[in-house]
C-alpha positions as CSV (number, residue, x, y, z in Angstrom):
1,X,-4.7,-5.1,-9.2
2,X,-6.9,-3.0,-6.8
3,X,-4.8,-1.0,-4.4
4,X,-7.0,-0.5,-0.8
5,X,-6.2,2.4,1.7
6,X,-7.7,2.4,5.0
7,X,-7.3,5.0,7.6
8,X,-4.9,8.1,7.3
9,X,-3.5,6.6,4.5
10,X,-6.8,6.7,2.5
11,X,-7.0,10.7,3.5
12,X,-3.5,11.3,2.6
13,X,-3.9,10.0,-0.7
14,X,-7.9,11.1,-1.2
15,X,-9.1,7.8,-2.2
16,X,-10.1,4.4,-0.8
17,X,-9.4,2.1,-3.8
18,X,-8.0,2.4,-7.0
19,X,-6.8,-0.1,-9.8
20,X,-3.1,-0.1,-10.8
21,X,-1.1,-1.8,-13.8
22,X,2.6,-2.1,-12.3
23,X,5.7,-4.8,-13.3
24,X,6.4,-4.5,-9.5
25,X,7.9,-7.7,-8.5
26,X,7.3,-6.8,-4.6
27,X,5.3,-4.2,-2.3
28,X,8.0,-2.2,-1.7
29,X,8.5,-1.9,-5.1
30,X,5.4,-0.7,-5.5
31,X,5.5,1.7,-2.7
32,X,8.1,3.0,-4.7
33,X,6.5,3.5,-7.8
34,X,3.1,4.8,-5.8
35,X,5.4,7.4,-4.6
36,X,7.0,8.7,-7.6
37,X,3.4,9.6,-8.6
38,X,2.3,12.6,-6.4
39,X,3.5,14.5,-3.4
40,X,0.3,13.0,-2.3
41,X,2.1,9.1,-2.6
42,X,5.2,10.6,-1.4
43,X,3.7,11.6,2.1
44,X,1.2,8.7,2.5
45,X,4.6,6.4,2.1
46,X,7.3,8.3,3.4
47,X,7.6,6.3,7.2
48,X,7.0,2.9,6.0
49,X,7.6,1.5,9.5
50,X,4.0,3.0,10.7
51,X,2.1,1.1,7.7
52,X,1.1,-2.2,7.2
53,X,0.5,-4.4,4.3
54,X,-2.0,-7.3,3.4
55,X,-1.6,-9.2,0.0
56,X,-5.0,-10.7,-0.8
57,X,-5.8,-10.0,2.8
58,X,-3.0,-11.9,4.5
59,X,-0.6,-9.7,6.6
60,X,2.3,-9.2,5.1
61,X,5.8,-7.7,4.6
62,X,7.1,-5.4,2.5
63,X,9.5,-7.8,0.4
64,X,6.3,-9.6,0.1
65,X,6.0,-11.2,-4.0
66,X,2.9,-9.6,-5.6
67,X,3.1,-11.9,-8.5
68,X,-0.8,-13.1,-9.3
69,X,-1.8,-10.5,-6.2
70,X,-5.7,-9.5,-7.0
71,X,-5.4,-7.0,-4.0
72,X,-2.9,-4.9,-1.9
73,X,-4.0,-3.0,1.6
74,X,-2.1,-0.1,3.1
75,X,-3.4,0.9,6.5
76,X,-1.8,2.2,10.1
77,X,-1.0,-0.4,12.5
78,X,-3.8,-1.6,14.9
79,X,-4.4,-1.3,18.6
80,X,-6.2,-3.9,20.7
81,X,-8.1,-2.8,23.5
């Protein structure tokens, strides 16, 4: 599946998309083996309440199935104004 990160998440990491093989079952799952990865995971994840998450481009949570997902977003919460 292609894993999307958007804002300070994307420069956290150093890069906007990348394609990852998992057995994840949920996001959080997969948070958790995105941060086992790198220090670089580890800090982009470590406050979970000040991300968001989009499965296929519907808002999401974090106990959110990825089963069949094609696509995951991580980005900051948004502000209207």
């Amino acid at each position: 599946m292609d894993v999307l990160y958007f804002a300070w998440v994307r420069e956290r990491i150093g890069v906007p998309k990348e394609r990852v093989e998992t057995d994840a079952a949920t996001v959080s799952a997969l948070v958790d083996e995105l941060r086992a990865r790198e220090d670089r995971y580890a800090a982009a994840f470590a406050d979970l309440s000040a991300l968001r998450v989009a499965v296929d481009q519907e808002l999401t949570d974090f106990d959110a199935s990825i089963a069949g997902a094609r696509e995951i977003a991580f980005f900051p919460p948004m502000t209207g104004g």
